[in-house]
C-alpha positions as CSV (number, residue, x, y, z in Angstrom):
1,X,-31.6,53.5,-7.8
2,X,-33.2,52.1,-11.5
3,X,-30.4,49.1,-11.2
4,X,-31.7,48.4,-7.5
5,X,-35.1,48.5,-8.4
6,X,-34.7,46.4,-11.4
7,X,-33.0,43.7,-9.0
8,X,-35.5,43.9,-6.7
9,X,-38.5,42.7,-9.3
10,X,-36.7,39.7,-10.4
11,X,-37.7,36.2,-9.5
12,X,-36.2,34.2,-7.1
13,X,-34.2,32.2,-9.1
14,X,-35.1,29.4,-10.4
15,X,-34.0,25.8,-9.4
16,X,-32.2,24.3,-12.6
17,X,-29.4,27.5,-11.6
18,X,-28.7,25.7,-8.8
19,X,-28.4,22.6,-10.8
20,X,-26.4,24.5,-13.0
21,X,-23.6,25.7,-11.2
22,X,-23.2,22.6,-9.3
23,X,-22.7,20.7,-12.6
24,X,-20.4,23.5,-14.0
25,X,-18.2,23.9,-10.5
26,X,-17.5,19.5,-11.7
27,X,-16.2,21.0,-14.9
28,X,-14.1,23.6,-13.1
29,X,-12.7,21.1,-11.0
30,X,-11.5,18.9,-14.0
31,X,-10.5,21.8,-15.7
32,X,-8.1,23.1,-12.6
33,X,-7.0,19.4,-12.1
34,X,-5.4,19.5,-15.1
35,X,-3.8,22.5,-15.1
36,X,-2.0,20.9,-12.1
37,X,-1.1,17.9,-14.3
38,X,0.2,20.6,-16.8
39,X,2.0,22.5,-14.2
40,X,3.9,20.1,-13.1
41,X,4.8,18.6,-16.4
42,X,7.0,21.8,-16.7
43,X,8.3,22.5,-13.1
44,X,8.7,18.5,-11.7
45,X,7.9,16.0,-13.8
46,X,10.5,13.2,-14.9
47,X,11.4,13.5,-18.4
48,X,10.1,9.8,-18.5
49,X,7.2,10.7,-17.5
50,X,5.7,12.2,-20.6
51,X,4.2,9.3,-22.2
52,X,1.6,8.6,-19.1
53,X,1.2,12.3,-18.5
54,X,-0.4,12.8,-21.8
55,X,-2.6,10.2,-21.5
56,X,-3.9,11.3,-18.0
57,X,-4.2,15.0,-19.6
58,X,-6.3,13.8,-22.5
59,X,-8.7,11.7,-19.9
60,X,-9.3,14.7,-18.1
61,X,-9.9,16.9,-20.8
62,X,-12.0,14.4,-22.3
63,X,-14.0,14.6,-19.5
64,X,-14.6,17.9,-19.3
65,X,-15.4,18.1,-22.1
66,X,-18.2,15.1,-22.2
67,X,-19.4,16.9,-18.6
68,X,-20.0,20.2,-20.1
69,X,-21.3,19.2,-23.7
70,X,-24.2,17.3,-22.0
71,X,-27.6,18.0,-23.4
72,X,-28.6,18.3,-19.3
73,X,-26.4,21.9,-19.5
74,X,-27.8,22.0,-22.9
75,X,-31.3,21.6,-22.0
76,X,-30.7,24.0,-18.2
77,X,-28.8,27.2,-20.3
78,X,-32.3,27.4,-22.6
79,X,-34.6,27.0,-19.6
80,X,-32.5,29.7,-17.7
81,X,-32.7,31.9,-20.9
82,X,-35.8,34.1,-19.8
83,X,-33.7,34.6,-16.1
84,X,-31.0,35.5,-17.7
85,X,-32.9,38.3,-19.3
86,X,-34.7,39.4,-16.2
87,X,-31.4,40.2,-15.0
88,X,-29.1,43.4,-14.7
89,X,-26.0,42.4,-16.9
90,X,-24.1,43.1,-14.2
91,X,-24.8,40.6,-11.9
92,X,-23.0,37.2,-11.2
93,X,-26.2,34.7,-12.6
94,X,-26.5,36.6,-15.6
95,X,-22.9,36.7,-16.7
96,X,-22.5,33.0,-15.5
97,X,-25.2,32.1,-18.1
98,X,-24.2,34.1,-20.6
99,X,-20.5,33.1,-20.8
100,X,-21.2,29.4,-20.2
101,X,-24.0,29.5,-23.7
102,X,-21.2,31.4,-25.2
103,X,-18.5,28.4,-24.4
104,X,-21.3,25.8,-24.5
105,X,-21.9,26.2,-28.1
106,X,-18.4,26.8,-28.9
107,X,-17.8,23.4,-27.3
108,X,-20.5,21.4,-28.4
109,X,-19.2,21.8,-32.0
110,X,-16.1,20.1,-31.4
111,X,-16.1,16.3,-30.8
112,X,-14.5,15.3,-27.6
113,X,-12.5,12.7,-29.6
114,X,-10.6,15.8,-31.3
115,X,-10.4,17.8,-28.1
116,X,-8.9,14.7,-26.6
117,X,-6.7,14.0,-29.7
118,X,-5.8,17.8,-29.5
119,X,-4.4,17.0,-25.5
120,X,-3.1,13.7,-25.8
121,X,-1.2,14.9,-29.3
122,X,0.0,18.3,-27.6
123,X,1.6,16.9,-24.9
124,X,4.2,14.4,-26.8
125,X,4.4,17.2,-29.1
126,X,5.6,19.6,-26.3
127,X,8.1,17.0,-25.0
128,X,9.6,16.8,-28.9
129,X,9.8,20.3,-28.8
130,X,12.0,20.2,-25.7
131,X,14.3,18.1,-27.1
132,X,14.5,19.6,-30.7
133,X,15.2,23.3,-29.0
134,X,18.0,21.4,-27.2
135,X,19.5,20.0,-29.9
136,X,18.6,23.0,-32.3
137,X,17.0,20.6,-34.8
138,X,13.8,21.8,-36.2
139,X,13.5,18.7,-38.6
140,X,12.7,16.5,-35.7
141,X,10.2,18.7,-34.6
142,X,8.3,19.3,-37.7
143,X,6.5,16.0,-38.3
144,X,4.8,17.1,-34.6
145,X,4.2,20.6,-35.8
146,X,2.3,19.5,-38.9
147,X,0.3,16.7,-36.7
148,X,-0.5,19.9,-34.4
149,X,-1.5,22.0,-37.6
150,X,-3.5,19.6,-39.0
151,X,-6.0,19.5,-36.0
152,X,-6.4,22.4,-35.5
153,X,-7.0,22.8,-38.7
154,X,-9.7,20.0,-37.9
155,X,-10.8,21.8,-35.2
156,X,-11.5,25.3,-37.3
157,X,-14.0,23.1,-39.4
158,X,-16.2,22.7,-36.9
159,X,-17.4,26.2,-36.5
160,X,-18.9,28.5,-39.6
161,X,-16.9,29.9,-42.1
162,X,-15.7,33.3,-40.7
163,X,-14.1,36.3,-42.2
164,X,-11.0,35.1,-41.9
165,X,-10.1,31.7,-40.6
166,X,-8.0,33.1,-38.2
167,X,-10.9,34.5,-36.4
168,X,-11.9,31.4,-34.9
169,X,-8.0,30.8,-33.7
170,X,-8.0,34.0,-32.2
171,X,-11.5,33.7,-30.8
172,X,-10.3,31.1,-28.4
173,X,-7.4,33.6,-26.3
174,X,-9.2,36.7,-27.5
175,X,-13.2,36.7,-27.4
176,X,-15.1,38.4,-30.1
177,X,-11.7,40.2,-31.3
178,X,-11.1,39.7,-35.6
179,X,-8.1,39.1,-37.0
180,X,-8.6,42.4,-38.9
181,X,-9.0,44.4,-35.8
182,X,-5.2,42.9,-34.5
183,X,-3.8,43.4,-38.2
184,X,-4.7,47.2,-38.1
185,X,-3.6,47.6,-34.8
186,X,-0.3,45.9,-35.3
187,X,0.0,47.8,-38.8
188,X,0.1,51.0,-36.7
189,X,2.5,49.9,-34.4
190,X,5.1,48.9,-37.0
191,X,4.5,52.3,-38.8
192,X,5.9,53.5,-35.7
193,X,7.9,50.9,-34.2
194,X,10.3,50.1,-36.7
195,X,12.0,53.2,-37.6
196,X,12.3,53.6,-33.7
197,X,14.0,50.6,-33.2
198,X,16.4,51.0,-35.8
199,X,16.8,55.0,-34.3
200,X,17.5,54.5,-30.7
201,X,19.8,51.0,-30.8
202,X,22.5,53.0,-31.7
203,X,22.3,54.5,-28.7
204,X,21.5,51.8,-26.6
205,X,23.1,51.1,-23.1
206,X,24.0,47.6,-22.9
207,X,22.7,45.3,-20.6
208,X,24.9,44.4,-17.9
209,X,26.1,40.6,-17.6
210,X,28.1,39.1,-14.9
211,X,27.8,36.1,-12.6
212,X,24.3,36.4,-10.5
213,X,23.7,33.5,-8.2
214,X,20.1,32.0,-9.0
215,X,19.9,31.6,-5.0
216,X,20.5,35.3,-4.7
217,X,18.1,36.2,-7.4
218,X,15.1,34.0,-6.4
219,X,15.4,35.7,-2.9
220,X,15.4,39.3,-4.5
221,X,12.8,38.3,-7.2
222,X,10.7,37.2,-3.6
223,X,10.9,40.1,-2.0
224,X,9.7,42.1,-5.5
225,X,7.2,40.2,-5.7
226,X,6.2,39.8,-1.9
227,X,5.7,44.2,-2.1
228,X,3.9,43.7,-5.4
229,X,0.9,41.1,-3.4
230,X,2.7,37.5,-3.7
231,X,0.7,36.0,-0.5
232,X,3.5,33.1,0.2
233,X,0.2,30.9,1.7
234,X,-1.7,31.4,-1.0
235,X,1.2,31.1,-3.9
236,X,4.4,29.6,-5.3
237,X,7.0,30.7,-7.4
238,X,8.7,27.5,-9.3
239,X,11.4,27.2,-12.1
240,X,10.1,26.1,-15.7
241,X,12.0,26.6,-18.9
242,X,9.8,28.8,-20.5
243,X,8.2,30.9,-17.6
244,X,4.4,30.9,-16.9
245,X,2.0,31.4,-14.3
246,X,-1.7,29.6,-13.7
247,X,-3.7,28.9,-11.0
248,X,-5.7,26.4,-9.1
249,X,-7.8,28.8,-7.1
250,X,-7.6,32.2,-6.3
251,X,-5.8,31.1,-3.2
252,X,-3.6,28.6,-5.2
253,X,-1.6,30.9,-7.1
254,X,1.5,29.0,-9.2
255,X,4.3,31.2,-10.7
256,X,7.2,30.3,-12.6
257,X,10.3,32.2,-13.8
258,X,14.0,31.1,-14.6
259,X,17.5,32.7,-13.2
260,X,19.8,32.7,-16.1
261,X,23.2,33.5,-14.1
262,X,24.8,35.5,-16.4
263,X,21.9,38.3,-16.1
264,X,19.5,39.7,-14.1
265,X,16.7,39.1,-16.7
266,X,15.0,36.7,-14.3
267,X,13.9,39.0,-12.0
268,X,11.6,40.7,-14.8
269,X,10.0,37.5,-15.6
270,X,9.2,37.4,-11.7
271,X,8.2,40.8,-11.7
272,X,5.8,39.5,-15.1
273,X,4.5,36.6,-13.9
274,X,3.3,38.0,-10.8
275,X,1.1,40.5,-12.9
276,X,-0.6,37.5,-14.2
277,X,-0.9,36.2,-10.4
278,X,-2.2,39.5,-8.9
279,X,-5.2,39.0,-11.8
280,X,-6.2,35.4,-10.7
281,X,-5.7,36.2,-7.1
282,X,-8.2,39.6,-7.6
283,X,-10.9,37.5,-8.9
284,X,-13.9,37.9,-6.8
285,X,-13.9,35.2,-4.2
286,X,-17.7,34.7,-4.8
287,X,-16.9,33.7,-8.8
288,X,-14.8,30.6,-7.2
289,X,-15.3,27.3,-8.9
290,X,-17.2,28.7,-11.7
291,X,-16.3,30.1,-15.7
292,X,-15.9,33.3,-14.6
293,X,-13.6,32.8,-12.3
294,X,-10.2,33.7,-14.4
295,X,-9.2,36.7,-16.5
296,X,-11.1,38.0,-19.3
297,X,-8.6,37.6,-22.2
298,X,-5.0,36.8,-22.6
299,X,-4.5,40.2,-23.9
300,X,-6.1,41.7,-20.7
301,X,-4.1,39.4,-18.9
302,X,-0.8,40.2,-20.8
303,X,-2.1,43.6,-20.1
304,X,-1.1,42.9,-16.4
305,X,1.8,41.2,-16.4
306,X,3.1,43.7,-18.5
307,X,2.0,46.7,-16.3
308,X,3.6,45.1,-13.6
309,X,7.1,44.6,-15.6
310,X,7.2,47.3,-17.9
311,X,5.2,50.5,-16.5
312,X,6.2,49.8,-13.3
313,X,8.9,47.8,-12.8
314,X,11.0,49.3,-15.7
315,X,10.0,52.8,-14.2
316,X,12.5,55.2,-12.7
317,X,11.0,55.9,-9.5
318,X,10.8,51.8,-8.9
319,X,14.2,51.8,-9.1
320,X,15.3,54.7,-7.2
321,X,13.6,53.0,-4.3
322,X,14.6,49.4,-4.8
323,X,18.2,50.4,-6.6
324,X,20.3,50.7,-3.3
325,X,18.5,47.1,-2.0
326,X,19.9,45.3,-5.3
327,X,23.4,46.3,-4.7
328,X,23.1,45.4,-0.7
329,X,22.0,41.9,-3.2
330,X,24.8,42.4,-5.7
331,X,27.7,44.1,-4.2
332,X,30.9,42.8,-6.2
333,X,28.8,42.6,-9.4
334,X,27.2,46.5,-9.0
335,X,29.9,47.8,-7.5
336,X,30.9,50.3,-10.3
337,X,27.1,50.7,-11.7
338,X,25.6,53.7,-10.3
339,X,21.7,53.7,-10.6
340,X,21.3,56.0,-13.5
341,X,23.7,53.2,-15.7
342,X,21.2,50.4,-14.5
343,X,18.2,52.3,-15.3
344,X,19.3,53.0,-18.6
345,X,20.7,49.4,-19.3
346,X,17.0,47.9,-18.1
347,X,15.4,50.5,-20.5
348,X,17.9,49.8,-23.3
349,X,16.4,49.5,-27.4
350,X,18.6,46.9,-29.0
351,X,17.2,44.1,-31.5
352,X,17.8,40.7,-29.9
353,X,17.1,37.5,-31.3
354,X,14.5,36.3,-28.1
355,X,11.3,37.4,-27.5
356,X,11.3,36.5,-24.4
357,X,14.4,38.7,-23.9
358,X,13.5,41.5,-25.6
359,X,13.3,45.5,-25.0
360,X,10.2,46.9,-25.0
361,X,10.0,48.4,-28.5
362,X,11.2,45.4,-30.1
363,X,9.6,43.3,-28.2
364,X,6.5,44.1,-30.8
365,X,8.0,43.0,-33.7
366,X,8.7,39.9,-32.6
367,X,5.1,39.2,-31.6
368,X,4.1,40.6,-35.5
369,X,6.3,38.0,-36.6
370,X,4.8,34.9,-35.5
371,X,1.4,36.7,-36.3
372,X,1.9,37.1,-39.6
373,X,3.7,33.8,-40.1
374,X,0.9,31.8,-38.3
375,X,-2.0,33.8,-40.9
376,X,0.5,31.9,-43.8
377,X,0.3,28.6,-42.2
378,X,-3.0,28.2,-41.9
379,X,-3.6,29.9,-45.4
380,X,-1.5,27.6,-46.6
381,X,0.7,29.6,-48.0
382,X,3.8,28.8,-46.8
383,X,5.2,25.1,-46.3
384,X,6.1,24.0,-43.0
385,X,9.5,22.7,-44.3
386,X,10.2,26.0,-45.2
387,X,9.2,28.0,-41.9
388,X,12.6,28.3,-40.4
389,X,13.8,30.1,-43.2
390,X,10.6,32.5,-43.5
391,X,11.3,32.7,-39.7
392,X,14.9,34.1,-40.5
393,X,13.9,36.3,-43.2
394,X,11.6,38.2,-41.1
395,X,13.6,38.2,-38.6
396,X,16.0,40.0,-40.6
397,X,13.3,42.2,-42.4
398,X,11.6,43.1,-39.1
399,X,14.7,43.5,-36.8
400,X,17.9,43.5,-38.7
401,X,19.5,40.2,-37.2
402,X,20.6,37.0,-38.7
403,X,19.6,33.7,-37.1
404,X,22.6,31.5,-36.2
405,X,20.1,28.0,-35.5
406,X,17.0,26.9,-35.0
407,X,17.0,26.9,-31.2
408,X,17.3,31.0,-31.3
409,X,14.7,31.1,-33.9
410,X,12.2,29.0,-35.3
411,X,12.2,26.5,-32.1
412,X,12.5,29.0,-29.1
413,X,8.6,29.6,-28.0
414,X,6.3,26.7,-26.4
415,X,3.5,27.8,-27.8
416,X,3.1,25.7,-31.2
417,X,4.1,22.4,-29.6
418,X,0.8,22.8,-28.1
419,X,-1.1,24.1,-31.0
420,X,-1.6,27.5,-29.4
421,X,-1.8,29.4,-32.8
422,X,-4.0,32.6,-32.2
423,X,-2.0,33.1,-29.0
424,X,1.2,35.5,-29.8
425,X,-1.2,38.7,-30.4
426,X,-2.2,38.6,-27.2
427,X,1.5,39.8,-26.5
428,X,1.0,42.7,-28.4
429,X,-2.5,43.9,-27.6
430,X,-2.1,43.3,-23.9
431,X,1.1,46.1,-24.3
432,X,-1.3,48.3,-26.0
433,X,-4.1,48.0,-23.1
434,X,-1.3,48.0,-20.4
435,X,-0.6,51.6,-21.5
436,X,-4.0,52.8,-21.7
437,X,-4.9,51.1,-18.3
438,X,-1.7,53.1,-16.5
439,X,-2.9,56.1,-18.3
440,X,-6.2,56.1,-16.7
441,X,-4.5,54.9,-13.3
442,X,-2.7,57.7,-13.1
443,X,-6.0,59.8,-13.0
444,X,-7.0,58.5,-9.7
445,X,-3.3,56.9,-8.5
446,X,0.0,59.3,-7.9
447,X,2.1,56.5,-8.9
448,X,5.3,57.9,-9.0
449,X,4.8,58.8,-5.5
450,X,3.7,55.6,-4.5
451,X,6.4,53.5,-6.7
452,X,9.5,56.0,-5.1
453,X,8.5,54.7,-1.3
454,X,7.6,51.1,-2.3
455,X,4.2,51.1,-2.5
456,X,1.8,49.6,-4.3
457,X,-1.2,48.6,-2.3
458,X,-3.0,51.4,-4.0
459,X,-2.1,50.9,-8.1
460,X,-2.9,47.0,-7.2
461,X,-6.3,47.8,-5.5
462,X,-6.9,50.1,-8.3
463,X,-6.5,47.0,-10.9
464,X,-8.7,44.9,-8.5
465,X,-11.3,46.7,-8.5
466,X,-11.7,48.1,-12.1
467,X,-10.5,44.9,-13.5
468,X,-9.5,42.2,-11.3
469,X,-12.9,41.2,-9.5
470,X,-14.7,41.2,-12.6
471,X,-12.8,37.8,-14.1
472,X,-14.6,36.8,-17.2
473,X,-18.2,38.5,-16.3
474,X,-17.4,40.7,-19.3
475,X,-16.4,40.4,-22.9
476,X,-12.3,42.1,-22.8
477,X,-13.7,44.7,-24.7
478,X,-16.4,45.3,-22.5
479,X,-14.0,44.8,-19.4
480,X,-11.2,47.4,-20.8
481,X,-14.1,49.9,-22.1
482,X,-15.2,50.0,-18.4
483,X,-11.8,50.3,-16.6
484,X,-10.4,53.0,-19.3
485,X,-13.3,54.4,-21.2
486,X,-12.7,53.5,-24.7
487,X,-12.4,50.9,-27.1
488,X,-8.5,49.5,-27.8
489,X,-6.0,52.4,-29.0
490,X,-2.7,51.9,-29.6
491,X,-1.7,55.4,-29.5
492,X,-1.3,55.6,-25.7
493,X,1.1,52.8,-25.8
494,X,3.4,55.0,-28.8
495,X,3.0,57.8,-26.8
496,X,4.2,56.3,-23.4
497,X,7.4,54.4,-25.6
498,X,8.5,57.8,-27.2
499,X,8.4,59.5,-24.2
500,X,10.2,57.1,-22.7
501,X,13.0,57.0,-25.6
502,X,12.7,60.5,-25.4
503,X,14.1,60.9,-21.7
504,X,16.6,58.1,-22.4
């Protein structure tokens, strides 16, 4: 009752909110069209087509950027101030304000030449990438990845000095989060992870390999997805070459994987992807065409696509259900694997050279890896001329495998063409919340019941309501805190992985 009587003596509001949202929904727009510019730069686009496409993302952004910075927000988020406080945190005007201050100042201290600079820069530097990873030949790369460094480099000098200059890097994918929260965190889960990898890959099942047609897969990857909450009028599932999901609208979901022939693997990245989907498409409808309405972090939204791939879709029951439909797919190829082989060969711990590709133990390191390297970068204590052989040597420390080129090392993630530095420990933390979110699932959700008959209206509602709906009202802290009740813990998540080994 206090929370409805506290709403009930606050002011109407007042009429710069209106004013407000109206001018922020013009940002949104401009923000979602060019994620549609970036989307189909990796699913459609002609290769030619590049050098225009990075100009027509840099006008956009710039835009948006020159919309939002105006001293008319400005001067409307301090005139809204005292509503703001009149208001339950809870509600919809309160968070709007609070999240749009937060980004406003964030934004205002960058000049929207350098966020411009930033787009225009990324996207040639992405299509370099593409061609160095095909030709394995970092060198051509480089000049780009310096050019990348450098402004964002630029781009940390217009904020404070922070604890570590990582924090603002890190800030950016992960709100309020310090480096040395993720350092302790992932210091833990090496402790734990490494001897475990090196102790259960010599027991490992293989993954099976064979020829899988991509037609065949994308229909069974469909019809996972479809029973997981794919809405085919409301989304799409598209090829890329590095797999990735965004969206335009809750009702304008856009999902990508790839169908590697030789393997099943694709239909996890389906299964992944339409984690991250599920999260945009839970968003409160009433947060459309505002800040709030996406997920709270990339680690929370890691957190879902992981769920979705590992906790569920890597589970036994899943499989006992959906087992017999794959061979009905795969009859020739599965003929001689009986479901306990499959289960174990999906579950298998074996060091591989791909993140992207890897078992869920190792999976970890990997993300450490580029962690750690990126803190080096941008202490500047490593030269980028150098990197592919710090690359190899921690690959090697790390996970026992030598490098055989730069296309299965150094060169094989997007994410630095594009200056994402501060993104890889999302990865990690959003396995660590994914494992405390199932764990408190499981309180209210009998999943393995559910998961053996096909179900999962009830774990998705579940997620939708404790986290979905909420998009970015809350800090991911405060988000998490609420669904799970507790701060980040990476214990659950070493908990769920040795049982898992343990039953292996």
């Amino acid at each position: 009752m206090r929370r409805v009587d506290r709403l009930s003596r606050v002011t109407a509001p007042p009429p710069g909110l209106e004013t407000l949202k109206e001018k922020l929904a013009v940002v949104h727009d401009l923000g979602k069209a060019a994620t549609l510019l970036g989307w189909d730069q990796q699913t459609l686009m002609p290769a030619r087509g590049a050098a225009v496409r990075a100009h027509q993302l840099a006008t956009v952004g710039r835009l948006a950027h020159e919309l939002f910075v105006s001293d008319e927000i400005g001067t409307l988020l301090e005139e809204l101030r005292p509503y703001e406080e009149s208001l339950d945190r809870d509600s919809d005007d309160a968070s709007l304000i609070r999240v749009a201050r937060r980004e406003f100042d964030k934004a205002t201290r960058v000049p929207p030449s350098l966020t411009a600079e930033l787009s225009h820069t990324g996207s040639l530097s992405f299509g370099a990438w593409v061609e160095a990873k095909e030709k394995s030949d970092y060198e051509t790369f480089r000049p780009w990845l310096e050019r990348m460094v450098e402004l964002r480099r630029r781009y940390v000098a217009c904020f404070p000095p922070a604890d570590d200059l990582y924090d603002t890097l890190l800030d950016d994918y992960e709100p309020e989060m310090k480096t040395a929260q993720v350092r302790e965190v992932f210091e833990r889960l090496k402790e734990e992870l490494v001897p475990m990898v090196e102790a259960a890959a010599s027991s490992a099942t293989p993954r099976l390999t064979g020829h899988f047609p991509a037609a065949d897969q994308r229909r069974v990857g469909l019809e996972i997805a479809r029973r997981f909450g794919y809405d085919d009028s409301a989304w799409r599932l598209d090829l890329a070459k590095h797999p990735f999901a965004t969206s335009l609208g809750t009702t304008d979901i856009r999902i990508t994987s790839w169908e590697p022939e030789d393997s099943l693997d694709g239909l996890f990245a389906v299964m992944h992807e339409t984690g991250h989907g599920l999260y945009e498409h839970g968003v409160d409808p009433a947060l459309e065409r505002t800040l709030l309405a996406r997920g709270a972090s990339l680690g929370l939204h890691e957190s879902q696509s992981r769920l979705w791939e590992n906790l569920v879709g890597r589970s036994r029951p899943f499989w006992t259900w959906f087992y017999p439909r794959l061979r009905e797919a795969f009859p020739s190829q599965l003929a001689d694997v009986d479901e306990e082989k499959w289960y174990r060969s999906i579950n298998d711990v074996s060091p591989s050279l791909i993140r992207v590709d890897a078992d869920e133990v190792s999976y970890n390191l990997h993300v450490i890896l580029r962690f750690e390297l990126e803190q080096q970068i941008f202490a500047e204590e490593i030269d980028l001329r150098e990197l592919p052989e710090a690359w190899n040597a921690a690959m090697k420390d790390y996970l026992g495998i030598d490098v055989p080129d730069d296309a299965y090392g150094v060169l094989q993630d997007v994410h630095w063409s594009r200056g994402g530095f501060g993104y890889f420990p999302t990865y990690s933390l959003g396995n660590v919340m994914s494992a405390q979110i199932w764990e408190r699932l499981r309180e209210d959700v009998d999943v393995d019941d559910q998961m053996g008959r096909g179900e999962f209206g009830a774990i998705r509602e579940w997620l939708r309501e404790h986290i979905h709906r909420h998009g970015r009202k809350f800090l991911p802290v405060e988000t998490l805190e609420r669904a799970v009740g507790g701060p980040l813990d990476p214990e659950p998540y070493l908990n769920y992985l040795q049982a898992k080994l343990a039953l292996a």
